[in-house]
C-alpha positions, 0 to 999 in steps of 0.5 A: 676166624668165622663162626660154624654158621658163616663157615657153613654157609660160605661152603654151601655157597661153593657147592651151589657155584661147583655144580652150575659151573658143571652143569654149564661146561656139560649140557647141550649148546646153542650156537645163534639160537641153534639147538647143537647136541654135543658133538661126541654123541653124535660123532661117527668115524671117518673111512679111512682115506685108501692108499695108492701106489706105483709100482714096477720091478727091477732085476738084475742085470741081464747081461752075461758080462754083468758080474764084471761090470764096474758101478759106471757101467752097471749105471748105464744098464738101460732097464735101470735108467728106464726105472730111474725115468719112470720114478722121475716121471710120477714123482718129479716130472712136472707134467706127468708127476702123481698128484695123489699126496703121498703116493710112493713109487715102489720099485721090488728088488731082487736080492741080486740087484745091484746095491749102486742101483738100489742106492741112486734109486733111493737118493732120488725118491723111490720107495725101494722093497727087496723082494725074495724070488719064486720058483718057476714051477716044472710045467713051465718052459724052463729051458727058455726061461732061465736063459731068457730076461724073463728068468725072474718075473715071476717074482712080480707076484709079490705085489700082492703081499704088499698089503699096506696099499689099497691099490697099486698101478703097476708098470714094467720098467720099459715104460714111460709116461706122456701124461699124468695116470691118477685118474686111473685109481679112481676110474669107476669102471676100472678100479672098483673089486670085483666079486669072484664067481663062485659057480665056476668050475674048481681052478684045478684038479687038486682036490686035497689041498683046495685053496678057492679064490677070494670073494672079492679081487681087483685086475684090470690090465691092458691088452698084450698087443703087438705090431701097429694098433691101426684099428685105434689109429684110424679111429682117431683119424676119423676124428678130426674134432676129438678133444685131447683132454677127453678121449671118447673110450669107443674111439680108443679101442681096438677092433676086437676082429683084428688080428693084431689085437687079441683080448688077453692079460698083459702083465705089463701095466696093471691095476691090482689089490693087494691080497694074502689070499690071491697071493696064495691062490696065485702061488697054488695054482704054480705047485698044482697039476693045473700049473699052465703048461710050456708057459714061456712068460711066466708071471703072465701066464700065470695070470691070463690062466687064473684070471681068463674069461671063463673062470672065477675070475675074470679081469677088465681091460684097460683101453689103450688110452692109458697104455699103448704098446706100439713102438711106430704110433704116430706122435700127433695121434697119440697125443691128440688121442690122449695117449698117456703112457707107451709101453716100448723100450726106447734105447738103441740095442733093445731086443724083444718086442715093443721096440720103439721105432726112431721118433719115439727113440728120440723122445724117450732120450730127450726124457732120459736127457730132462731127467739127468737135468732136474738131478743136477743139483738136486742128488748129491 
């Protein structure tokens, strides 16, 4: 047993190790005679990395004979398989599939859609999201509509509720794809808010129930253009030496003087933030005497009237580089122009406009062919 004097002095000798070693485990570092402060100090956090998606809406069958329908053919319903090729095409298809890590493909649902639709979707990766309908307002052309395939788009609103999501390119289901569209969620031109106008006009008449415009928004659409886009066509024969990959955006837009390409909002291909507050600026406007009236197309009426050019906020067009609507493009044009999506029904029988012209209804089958390819084997 140690005497009180060695008990003493081995204890003031774990006391002097104890303090060194917390000295030594806390004071500043040196890395190869670099002074490094410590690193908790000096930490700042990290931006959150955004969140992109893609997106287009699916509803029910349109044909009268749907209720009837058996699941085989309710599969063979032509918007469902144009969904089923967008959903391959941005996350499967080897030359068009999204890079952006974990960018889902979001296809909103209405409660009426089938549930074998809804299943085969889920079974080959999309992101399914059942949405409730929104009520068409009285000023809109109601006879037309509830009897038209528009009956339900207005329900496409919803997007905006999807808050998860920083941006969302949104494309309607009879599209497809011919390049890969990342570049567009990060395009400077075309993806950055916008900061709403606040020395406009109100939007609307109603004076009780005011509901203003967010400060900041982002709507950048292409242009509803219809018949053959020449003034883009003769552009890019005028250009003999135009790089594919590099598409010149002077050679890519319309002539804004032809007839056949007005300046307005085309709801069919979207780049958007989602926003509690547009969306209910969005769904005001619907109850509000300044609701657009006899509107035909509903969810696009809605929205050429909130963001027109005058107003508080005013959208940014996407050139037809990114989206085209002419069903009779030249092939070799459109790929040498850069071209990389069509916005075109291509299966025989399809009614309305945007109707693809026979070369481009043999493409879109040999899409649908290669997608039914890559699901052998892969979906169960």
């Amino acid at each position: 047993m140690y005497s009180k004097p060695r008990r003493f002095f081995l204890l003031l000798i774990f006391v002097s190790l104890l303090s060194l070693a917390i000295h030594l485990y806390t004071a500043p570092r040196s890395i190869a005679g670099r002074y490094v402060q410590p690193s908790v100090s000096e930490s700042k956090p990290k931006k959150a990395k955004e969140k992109f998606a893609y997106a287009t809406f699916l509803g029910p069958p349109t044909s009268r004979n749907a209720s009837a329908a058996t699941d085989a053919e309710l599969q063979k319903d032509p918007y469902f398989i144009s969904v089923r090729l967008l959903n391959h095409q941005i996350l499967h298809a080897t030359k068009t599939k999204t890079k952006i890590k974990e960018a889902p493909f979001l296809v909103l649902v209405l409660p009426a859609v089938p549930r074998i639709w809804i299943e085969h979707l889920k079974k080959e990766g999309a992101t399914v999201i059942s949405i409730q309908p929104l009520d068409v307002p009285d000023a809109f052309d109601k006879d037309f509509i509830k009897n038209s395939r528009f009956r339900d788009v207005l329900s496409k609103l919803r997007l905006w509720e999807l808050t998860d999501y920083d941006k969302i390119l949104y494309l309607d289901a009879d599209s497809f794809l011919l390049q890969n569209l990342d570049g567009l969620f990060t395009n400077k031109a075309l993806s950055m808010p916008m900061q709403a106008l606040k020395d406009k006009e109100p939007s609307w008449s109603d004076e009780e129930h005011i509901v203003p415009p967010p400060n900041t928004y982002l709507m950048a659409a292409s242009t509803d253009t219809y018949g053959p886009q020449l003034p883009w066509e003769d552009s890019i024969h005028a250009a003999s030496n135009l790089d594919p990959h590099s598409p010149s955006p002077s050679l890519l837009s319309p002539s804004s003087s032809s007839p056949e390409h007005k300046q307005y909002l085309c709801a069919c291909f979207m780049l958007i933030s989602p926003s509690i507050p547009l969306f209910k600026y969005y769904t005001h406007i619907l109850r509000s005497a300044d609701a657009p009236e006899n509107a035909a197309y509903p969810e696009q009426d809605l929205l050429i009237w909130a963001h027109r050019p005058e107003g508080p906020m005013p959208w940014k067009r996407i050139g037809i580089e990114w989206s085209a609507n002419d069903g009779e493009m030249d092939t070799v044009m459109a790929l040498k122009g850069g071209v990389k999506s069509l916005h075109v029904k291509g299966w025989d029988g399809a009614e309305g406009g945007n109707v693809a012209g026979d070369v481009w209804k043999e493409r879109w089958r040999g899409m649908v062919a290669d997608m039914e390819r890559f699901y052998e084997g892969v979906v169960e």
